[in-house]
C-alpha positions as a Markdown table, in Angstrom:
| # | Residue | x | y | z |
|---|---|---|---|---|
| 1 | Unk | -227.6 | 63.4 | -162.5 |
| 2 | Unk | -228.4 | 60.0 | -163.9 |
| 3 | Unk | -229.5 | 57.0 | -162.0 |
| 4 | Unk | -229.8 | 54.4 | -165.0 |
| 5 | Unk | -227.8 | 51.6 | -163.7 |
| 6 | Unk | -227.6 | 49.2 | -167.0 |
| 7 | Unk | -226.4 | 45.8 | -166.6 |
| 8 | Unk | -224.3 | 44.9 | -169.8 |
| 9 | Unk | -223.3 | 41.1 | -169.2 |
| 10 | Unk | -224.2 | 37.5 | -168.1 |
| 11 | Unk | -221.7 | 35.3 | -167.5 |
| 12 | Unk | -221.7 | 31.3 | -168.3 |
| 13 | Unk | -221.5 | 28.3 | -166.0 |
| 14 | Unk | -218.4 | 27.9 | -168.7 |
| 15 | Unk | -216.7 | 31.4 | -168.1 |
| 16 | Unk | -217.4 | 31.2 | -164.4 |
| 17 | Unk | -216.2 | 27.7 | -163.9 |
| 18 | Unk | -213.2 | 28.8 | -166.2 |
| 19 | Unk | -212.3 | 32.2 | -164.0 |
| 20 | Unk | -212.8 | 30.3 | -161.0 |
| 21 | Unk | -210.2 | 28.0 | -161.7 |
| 22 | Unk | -207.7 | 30.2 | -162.3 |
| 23 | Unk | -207.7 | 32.2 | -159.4 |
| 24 | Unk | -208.5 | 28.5 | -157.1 |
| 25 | Unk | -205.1 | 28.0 | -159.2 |
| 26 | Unk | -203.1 | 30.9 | -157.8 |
| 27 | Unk | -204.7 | 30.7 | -154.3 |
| 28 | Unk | -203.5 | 26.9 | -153.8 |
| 29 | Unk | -199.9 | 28.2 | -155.2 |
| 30 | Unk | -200.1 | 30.2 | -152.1 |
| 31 | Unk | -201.4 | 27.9 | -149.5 |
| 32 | Unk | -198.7 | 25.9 | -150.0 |
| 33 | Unk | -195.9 | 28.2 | -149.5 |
| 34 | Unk | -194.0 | 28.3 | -146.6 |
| 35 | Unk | -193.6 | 31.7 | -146.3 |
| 36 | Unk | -197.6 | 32.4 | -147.2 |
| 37 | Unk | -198.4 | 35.2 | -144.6 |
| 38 | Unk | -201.7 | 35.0 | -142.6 |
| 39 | Unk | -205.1 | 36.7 | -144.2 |
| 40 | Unk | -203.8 | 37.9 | -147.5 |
| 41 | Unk | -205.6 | 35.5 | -149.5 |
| 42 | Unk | -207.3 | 36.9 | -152.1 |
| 43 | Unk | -211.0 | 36.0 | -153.0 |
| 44 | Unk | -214.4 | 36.4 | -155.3 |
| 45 | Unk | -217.5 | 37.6 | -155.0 |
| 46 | Unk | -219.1 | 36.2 | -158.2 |
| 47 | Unk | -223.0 | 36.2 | -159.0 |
| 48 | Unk | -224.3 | 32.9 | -160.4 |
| 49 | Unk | -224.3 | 32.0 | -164.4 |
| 50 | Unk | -227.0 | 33.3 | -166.1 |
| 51 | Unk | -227.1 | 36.4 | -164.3 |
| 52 | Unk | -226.7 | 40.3 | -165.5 |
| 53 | Unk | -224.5 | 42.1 | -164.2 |
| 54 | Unk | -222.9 | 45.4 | -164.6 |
| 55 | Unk | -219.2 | 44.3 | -164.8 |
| 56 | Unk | -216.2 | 42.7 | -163.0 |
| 57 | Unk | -214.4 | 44.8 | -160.2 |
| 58 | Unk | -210.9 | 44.1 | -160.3 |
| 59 | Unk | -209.4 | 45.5 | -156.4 |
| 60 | Unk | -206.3 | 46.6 | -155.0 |
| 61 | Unk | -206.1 | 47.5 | -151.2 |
| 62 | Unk | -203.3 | 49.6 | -149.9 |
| 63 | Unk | -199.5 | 49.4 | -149.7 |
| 64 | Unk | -198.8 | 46.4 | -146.4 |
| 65 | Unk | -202.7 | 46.1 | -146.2 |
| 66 | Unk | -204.7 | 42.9 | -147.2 |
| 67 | Unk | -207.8 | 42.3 | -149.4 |
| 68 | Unk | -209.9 | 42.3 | -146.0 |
| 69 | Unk | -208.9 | 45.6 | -146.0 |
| 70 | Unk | -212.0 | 47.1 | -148.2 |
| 71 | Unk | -214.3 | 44.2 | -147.6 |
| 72 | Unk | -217.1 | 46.0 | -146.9 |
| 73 | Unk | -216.7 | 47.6 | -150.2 |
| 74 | Unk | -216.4 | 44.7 | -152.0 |
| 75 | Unk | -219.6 | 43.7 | -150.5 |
| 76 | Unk | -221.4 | 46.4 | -151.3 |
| 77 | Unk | -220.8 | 46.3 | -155.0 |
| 78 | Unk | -221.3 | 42.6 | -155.1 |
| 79 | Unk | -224.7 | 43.0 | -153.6 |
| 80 | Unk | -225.4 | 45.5 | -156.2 |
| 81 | Unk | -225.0 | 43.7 | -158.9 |
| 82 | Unk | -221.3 | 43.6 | -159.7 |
| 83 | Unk | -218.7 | 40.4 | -159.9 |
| 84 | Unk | -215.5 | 41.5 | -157.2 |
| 85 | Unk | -212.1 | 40.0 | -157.2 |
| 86 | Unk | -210.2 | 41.6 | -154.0 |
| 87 | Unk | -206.2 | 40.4 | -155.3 |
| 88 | Unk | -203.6 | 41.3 | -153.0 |
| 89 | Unk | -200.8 | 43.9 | -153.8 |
| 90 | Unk | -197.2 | 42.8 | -155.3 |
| 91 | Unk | -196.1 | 39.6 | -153.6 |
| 92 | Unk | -197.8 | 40.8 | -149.7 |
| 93 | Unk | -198.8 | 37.4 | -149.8 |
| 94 | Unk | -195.9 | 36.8 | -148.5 |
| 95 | Unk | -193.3 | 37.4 | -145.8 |
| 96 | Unk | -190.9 | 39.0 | -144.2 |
| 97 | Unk | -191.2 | 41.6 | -146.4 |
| 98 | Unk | -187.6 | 42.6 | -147.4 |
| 99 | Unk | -187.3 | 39.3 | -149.2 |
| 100 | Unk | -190.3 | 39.2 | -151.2 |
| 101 | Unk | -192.6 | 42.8 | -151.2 |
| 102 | Unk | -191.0 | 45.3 | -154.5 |
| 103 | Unk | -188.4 | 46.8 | -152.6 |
| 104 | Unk | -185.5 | 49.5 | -154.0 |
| 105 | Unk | -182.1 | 49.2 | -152.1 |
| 106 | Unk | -178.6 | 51.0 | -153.2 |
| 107 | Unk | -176.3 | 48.3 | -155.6 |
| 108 | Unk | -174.4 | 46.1 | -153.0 |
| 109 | Unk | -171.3 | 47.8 | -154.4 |
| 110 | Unk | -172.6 | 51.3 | -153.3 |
| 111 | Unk | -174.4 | 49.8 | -150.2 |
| 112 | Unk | -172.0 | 47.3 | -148.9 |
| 113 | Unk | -168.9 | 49.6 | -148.2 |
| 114 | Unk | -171.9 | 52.7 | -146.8 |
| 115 | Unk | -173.3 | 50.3 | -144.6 |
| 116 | Unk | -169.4 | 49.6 | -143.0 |
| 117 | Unk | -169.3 | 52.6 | -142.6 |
| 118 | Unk | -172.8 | 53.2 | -140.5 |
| 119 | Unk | -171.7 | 49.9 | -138.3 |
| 120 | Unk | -168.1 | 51.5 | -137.7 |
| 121 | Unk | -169.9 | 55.3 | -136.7 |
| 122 | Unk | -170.5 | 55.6 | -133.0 |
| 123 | Unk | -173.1 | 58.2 | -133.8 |
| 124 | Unk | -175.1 | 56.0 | -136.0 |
| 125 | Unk | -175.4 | 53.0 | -134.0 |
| 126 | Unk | -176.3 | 54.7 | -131.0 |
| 127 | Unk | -179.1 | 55.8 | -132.4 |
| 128 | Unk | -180.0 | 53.0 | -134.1 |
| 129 | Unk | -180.0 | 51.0 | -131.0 |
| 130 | Unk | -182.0 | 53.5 | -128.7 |
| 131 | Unk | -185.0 | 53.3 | -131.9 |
| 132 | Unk | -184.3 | 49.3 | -131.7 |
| 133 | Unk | -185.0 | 49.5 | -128.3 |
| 134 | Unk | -188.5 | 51.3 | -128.8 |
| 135 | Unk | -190.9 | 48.6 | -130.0 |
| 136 | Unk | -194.0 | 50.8 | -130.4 |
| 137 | Unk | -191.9 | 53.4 | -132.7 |
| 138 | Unk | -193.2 | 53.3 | -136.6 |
| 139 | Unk | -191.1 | 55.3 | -138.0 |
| 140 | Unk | -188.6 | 58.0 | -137.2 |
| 141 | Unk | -189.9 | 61.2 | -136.8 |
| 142 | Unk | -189.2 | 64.3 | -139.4 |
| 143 | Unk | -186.6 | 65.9 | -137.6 |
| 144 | Unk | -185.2 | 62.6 | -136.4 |
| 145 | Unk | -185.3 | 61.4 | -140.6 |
| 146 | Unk | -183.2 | 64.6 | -141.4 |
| 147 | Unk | -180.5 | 64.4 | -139.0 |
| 148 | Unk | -179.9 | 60.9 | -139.9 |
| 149 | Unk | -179.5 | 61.9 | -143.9 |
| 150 | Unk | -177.4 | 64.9 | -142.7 |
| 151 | Unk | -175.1 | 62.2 | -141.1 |
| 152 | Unk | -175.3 | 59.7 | -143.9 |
| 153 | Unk | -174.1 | 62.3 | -146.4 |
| 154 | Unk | -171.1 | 63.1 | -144.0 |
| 155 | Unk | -169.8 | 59.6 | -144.2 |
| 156 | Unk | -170.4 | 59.3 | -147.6 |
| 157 | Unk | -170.4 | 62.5 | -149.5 |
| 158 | Unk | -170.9 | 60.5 | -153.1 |
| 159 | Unk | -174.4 | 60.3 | -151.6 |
| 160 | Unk | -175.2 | 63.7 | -152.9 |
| 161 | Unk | -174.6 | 62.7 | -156.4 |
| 162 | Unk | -176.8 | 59.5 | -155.4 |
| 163 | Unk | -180.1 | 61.9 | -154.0 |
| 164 | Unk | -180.4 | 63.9 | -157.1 |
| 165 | Unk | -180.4 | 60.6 | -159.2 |
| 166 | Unk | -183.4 | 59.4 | -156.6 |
| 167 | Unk | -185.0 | 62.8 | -156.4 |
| 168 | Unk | -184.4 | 63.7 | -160.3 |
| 169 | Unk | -187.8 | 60.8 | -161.5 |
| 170 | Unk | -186.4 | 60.9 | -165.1 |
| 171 | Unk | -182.7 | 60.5 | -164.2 |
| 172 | Unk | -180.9 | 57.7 | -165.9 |
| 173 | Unk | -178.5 | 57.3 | -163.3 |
| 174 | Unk | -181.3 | 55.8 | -160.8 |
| 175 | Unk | -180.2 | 52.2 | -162.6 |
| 176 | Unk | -176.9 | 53.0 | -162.1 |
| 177 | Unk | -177.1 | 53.7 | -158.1 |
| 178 | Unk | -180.4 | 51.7 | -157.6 |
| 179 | Unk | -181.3 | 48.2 | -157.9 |
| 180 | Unk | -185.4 | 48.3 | -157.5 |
| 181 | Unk | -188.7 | 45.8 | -158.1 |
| 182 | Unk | -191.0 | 48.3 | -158.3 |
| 183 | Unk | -192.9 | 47.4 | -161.5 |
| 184 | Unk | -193.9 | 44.1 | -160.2 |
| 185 | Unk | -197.0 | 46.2 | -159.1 |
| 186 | Unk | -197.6 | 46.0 | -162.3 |
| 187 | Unk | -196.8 | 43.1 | -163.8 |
| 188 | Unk | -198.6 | 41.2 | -160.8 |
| 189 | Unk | -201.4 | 42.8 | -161.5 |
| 190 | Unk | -201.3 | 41.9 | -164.8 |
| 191 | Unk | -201.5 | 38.5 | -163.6 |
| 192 | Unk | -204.5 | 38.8 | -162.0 |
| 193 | Unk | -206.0 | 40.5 | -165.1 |
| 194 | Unk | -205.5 | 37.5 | -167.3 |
| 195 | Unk | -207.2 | 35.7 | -164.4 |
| 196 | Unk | -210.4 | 37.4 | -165.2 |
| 197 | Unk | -209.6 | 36.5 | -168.9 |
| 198 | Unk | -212.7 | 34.6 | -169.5 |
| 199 | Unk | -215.1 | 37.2 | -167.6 |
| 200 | Unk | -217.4 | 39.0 | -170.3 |
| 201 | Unk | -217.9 | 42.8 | -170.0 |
| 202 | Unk | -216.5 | 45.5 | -168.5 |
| 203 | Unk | -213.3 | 45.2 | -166.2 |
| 204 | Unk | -213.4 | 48.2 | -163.9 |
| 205 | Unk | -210.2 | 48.6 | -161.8 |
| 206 | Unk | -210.4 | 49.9 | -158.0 |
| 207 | Unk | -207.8 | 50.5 | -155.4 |
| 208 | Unk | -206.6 | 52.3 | -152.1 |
| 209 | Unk | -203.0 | 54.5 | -152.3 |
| 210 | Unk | -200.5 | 52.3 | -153.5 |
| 211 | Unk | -203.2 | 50.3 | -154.2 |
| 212 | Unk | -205.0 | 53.0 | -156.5 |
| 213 | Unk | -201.2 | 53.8 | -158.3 |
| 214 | Unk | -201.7 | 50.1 | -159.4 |
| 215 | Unk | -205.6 | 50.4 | -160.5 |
| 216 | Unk | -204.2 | 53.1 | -162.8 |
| 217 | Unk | -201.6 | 51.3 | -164.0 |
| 218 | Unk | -203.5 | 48.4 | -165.1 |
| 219 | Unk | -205.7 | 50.7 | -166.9 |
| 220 | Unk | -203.0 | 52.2 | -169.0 |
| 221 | Unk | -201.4 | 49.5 | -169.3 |
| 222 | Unk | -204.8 | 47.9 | -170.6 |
| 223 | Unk | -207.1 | 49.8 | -171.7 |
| 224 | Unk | -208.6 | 47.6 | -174.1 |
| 225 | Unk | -210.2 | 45.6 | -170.9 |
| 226 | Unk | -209.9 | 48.0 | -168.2 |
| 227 | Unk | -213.6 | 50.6 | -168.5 |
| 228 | Unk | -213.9 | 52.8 | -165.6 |
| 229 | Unk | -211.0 | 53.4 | -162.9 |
| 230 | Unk | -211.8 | 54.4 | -158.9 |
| 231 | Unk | -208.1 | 55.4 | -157.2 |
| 232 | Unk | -209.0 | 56.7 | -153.4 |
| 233 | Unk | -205.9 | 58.9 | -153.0 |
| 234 | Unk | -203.3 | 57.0 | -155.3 |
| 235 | Unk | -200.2 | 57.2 | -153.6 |
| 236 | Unk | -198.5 | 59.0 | -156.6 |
| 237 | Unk | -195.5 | 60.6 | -154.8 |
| 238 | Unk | -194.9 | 60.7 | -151.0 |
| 239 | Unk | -196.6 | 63.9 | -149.3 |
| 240 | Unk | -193.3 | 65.1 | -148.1 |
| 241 | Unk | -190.0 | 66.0 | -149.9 |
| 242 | Unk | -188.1 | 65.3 | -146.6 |
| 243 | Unk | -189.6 | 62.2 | -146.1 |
| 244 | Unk | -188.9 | 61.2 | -149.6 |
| 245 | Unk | -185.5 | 61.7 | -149.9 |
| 246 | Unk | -185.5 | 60.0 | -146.3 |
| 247 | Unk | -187.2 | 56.8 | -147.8 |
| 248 | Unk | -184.3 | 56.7 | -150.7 |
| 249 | Unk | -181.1 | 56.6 | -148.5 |
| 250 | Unk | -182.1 | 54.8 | -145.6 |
| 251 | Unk | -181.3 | 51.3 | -146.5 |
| 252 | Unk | -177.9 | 51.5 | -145.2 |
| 253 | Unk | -179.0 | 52.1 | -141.5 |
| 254 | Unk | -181.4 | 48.6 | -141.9 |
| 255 | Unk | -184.1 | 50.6 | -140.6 |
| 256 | Unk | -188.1 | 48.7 | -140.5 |
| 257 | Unk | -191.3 | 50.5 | -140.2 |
| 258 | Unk | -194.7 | 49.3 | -139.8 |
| 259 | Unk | -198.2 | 50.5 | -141.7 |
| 260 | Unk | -201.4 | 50.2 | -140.8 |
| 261 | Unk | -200.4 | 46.3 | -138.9 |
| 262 | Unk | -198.0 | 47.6 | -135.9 |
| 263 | Unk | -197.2 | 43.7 | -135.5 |
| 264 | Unk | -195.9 | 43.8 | -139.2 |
| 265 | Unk | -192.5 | 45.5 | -140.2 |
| 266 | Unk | -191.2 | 46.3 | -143.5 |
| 267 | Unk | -188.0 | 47.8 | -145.0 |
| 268 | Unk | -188.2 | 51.7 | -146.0 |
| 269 | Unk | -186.8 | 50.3 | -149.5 |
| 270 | Unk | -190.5 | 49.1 | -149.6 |
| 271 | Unk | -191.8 | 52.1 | -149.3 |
| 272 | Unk | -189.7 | 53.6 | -151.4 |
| 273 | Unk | -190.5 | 51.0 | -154.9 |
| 274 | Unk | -194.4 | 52.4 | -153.9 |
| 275 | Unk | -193.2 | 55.8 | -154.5 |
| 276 | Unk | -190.8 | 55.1 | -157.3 |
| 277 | Unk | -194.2 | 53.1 | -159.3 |
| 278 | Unk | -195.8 | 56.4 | -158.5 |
| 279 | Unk | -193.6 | 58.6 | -160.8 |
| 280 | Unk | -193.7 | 55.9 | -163.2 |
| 281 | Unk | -198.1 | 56.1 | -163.3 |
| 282 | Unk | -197.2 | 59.4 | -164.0 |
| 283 | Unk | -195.3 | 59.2 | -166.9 |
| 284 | Unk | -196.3 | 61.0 | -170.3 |
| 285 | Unk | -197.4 | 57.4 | -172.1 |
| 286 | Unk | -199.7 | 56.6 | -168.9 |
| 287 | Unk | -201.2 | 60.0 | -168.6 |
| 288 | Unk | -201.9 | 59.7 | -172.5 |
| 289 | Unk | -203.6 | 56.6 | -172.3 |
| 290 | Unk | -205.6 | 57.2 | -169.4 |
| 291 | Unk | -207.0 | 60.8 | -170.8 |
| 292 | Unk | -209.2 | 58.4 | -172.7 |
| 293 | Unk | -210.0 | 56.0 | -169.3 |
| 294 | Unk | -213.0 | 57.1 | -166.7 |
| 295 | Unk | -211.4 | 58.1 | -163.7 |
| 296 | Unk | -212.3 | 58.9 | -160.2 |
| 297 | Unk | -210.0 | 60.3 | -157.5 |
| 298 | Unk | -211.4 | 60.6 | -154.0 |
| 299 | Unk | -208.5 | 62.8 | -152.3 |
| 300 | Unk | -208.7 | 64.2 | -149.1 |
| 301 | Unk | -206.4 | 66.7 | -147.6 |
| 302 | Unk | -205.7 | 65.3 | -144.0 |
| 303 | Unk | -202.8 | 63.1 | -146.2 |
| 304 | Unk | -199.9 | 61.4 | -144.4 |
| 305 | Unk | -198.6 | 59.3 | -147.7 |
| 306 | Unk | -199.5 | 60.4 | -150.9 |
| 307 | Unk | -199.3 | 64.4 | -151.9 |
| 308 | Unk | -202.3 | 66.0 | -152.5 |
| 309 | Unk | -200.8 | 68.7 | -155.2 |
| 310 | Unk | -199.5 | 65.7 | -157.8 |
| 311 | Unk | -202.9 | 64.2 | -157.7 |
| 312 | Unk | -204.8 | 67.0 | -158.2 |
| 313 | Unk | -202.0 | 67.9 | -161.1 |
| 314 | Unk | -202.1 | 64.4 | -162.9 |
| 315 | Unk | -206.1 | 64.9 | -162.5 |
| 316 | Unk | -205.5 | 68.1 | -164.7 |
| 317 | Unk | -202.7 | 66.2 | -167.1 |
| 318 | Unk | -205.2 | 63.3 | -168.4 |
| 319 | Unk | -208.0 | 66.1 | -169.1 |
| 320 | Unk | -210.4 | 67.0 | -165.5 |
| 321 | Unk | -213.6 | 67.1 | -165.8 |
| 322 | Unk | -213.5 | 68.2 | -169.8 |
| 323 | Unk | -212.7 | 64.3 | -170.6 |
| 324 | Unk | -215.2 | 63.1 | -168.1 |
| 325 | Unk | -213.0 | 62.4 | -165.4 |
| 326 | Unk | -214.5 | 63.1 | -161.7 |
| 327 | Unk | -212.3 | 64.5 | -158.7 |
| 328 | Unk | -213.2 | 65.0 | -154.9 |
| 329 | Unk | -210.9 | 66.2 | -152.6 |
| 330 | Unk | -212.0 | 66.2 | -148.7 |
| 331 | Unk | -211.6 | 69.3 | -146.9 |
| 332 | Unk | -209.6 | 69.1 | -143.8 |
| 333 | Unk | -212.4 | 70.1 | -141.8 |
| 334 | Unk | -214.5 | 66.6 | -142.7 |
| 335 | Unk | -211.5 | 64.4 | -140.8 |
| 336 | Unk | -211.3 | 62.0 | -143.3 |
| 337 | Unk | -207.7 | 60.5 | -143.5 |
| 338 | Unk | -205.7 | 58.6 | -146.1 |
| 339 | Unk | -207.1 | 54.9 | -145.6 |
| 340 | Unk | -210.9 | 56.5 | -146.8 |
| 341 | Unk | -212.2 | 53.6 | -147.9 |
| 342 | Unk | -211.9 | 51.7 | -144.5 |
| 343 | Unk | -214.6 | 52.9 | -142.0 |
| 344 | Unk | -212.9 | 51.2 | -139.3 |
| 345 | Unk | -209.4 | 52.3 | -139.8 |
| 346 | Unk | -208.6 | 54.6 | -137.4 |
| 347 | Unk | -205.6 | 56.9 | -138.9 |
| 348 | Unk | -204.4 | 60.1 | -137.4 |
| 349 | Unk | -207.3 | 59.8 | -135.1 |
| 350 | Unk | -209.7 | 60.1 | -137.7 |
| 351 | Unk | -211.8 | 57.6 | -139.7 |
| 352 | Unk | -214.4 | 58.1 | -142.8 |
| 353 | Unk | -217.9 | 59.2 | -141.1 |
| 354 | Unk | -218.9 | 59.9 | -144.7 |
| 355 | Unk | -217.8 | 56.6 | -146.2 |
| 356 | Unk | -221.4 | 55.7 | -147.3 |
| 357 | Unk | -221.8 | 58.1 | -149.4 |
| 358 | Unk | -218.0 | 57.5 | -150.7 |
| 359 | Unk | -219.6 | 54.1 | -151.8 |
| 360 | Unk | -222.4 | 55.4 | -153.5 |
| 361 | Unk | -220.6 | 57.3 | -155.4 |
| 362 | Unk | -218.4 | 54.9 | -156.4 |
| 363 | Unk | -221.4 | 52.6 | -157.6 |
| 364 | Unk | -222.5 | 55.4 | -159.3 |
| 365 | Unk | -219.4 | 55.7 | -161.2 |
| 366 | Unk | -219.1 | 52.3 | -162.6 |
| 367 | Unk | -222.3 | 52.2 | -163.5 |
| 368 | Unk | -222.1 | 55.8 | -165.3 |
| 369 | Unk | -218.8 | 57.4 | -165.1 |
| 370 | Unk | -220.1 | 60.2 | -163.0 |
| 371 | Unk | -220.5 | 61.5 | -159.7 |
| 372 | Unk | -222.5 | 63.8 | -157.2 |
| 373 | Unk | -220.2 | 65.9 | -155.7 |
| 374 | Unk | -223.1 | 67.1 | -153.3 |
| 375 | Unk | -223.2 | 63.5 | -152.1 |
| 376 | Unk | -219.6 | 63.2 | -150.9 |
| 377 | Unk | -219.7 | 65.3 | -147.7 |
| 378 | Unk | -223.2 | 63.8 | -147.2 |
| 379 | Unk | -224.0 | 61.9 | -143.9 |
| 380 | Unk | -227.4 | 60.6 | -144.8 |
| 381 | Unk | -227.4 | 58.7 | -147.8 |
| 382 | Unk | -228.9 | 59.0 | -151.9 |
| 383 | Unk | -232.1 | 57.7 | -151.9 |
| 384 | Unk | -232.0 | 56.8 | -155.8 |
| 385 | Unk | -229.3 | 54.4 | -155.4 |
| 386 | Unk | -229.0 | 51.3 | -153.4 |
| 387 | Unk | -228.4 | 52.1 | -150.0 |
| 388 | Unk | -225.3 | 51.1 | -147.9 |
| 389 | Unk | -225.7 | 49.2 | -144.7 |
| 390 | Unk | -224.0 | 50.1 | -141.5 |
| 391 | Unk | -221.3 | 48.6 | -140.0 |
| 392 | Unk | -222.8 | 46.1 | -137.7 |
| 393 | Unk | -225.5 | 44.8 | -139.8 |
């Protein structure tokens, strides 16, 4: 396995100065918002002009995260020799999060006369009142999200009609039923893109679930700029077909959850344009494009958002390991949940113990579009690349 870790550009004072102002530009726009919401600010980790580097590292943390969210990352690869820009997801620099995050919802005309309906059904707003009345609940529980469709589609049976347009990813009645913001993952990110207009080199993109869905995007999207592509377990459809079609017909009941934050709640619609901009990554044109794209999915199989099969399938669909993509997917028996990337995210009573390794790996990636597989599971760390520090140093 190589270990030649080239640096291929040296920025200006001008193309510095230049990136620098752009993104200062977008910060201000959000310091002065009233609704700006507290530590989503994005920021840069940029080495001084006149310096090599290997690239830019363009990030993306995960769906109602914040850039903080993979700073240790970020610091890693910056130490190593890499320029970092941590943006923030699709608008989560705001709040409350049903006005401004990308959000699908019913049309008013489908979802005003349903949601009468739920106010006017005993049933329903029992229920609804007894969760209300829980602060600590997330989210309703599996059973609990398949009674309440089960009752939905009593008081409106047209909903059937309406869950095969959700379920169907290529149906076009989903426009007809469904008003939904999902691309502005993608156009957002976009944004921050040109930002890094001036940058010389490589752009590699990186990002966490919903976060990695949009790291992909941008590299289909663009893969004139975007080199190499790290997606730690892209949330490319939702792990579970019950809580899926959940997620599309529970606007009516007005239902919030909350993510990784329990202080923060967000509609399900929000969780639902994340899945919807996961079955448009996987679209023909974006598989195409990306066949030709470096790519690295760290997957594990202790996954409670994004389903394991459809990564390891679109892995397959833009050419495995025969076009030089790289794939690792945790064993269950390593405990290493869904927010990988975060050694101090503690998610089904699991966190990362091998996340060191994970960030070797990724440096190794950028820098060569390859892995060590062997590495992954490791506990002690590569000697031949630079070595991560531990968490309180």
């Amino acid at each position: 396995m190589s270990t030649t870790l080239n640096t291929t550009s040296t920025p200006s004072c001008e193309q510095l100065s230049q990136t620098r102002q752009r993104i200062d530009n977008h910060i201000h726009s959000i310091d002065i918002h009233p609704d700006r919401r507290a530590g989503s600010y994005p920021y840069y980790l940029f080495h001084d002009a006149g310096q090599a580097v290997h690239g830019t590292v363009l990030m993306f943390h995960g769906f109602s995260g914040v850039p903080h969210q993979m700073w240790h990352l970020a610091d890693y690869l910056f130490r190593n020799g890499f320029n970092v820009y941590q943006a923030t997801l699709a608008n989560h620099t705001f709040l409350p999060a049903a006005k401004y995050w990308p959000q699908v919802d019913l049309k008013p005309e489908i979802l005003n006369p349903l949601r009468e309906k739920v106010q006017q059904d005993p049933v329903l707003q029992n229920y609804l009142a007894n969760f209300a009345a829980q602060p600590d609940s997330q989210s309703p529980s599996p059973q609990q999200q398949a009674a309440l469709v089960a009752r939905l589609l009593m008081l409106e049976p047209r909903l059937l009609e309406i869950v095969a347009a959700a379920e169907n990813e290529t149906d076009p009645n989903f426009e007809r039923y469904f008003d939904s913001s999902h691309m502005d993952f993608l156009t957002d990110a976009q944004a921050h893109l040109a930002e890094l207009e001036a940058m010389p080199g490589p752009i590699f993109t990186v990002g966490l679930s919903v976060g990695g869905a949009t790291a992909l995007a941008l590299a289909a999207a663009r893969p004139d700029r975007i080199q190499r592509v790290v997606a730690f377990a892209p949330l490319l459809k939702v792990y579970d077909p019950q809580r899926e079609r959940y997620i599309e017909l529970a606007g009516p009941l007005d239902i919030s959850e909350t993510g990784w934050d329990p202080s923060l709640r967000f509609p399900v619609g929000a969780f639902t344009a994340a899945a919807r901009f996961g079955a448009f990554v996987r679209q023909p044109k974006n598989i195409s494009v990306l066949k030709n794209i470096p790519t690295f999915l760290p997957l594990t199989e202790n996954e409670d958002a994004a389903h394991v099969q459809t990564n390891l399938d679109f892995f397959e669909a833009i050419g495995g390991k025969n076009k030089g993509h790289s794939c690792y997917l945790y064993p269950a028996s390593d405990l290493v949940p869904h927010p990988m990337v975060d050694p101090t995210i503690v998610s089904q009573g699991m966190t990362n113990r091998f996340w060191q390794s994970l960030y070797q790996e990724t440096f190794r990636f950028l820098c060569t579009g390859a892995i060590d597989a062997g590495n992954m599971s490791n506990l002690e760390q590569d000697p031949n690349l630079p070595q991560v520090p531990p968490l309180n140093s």
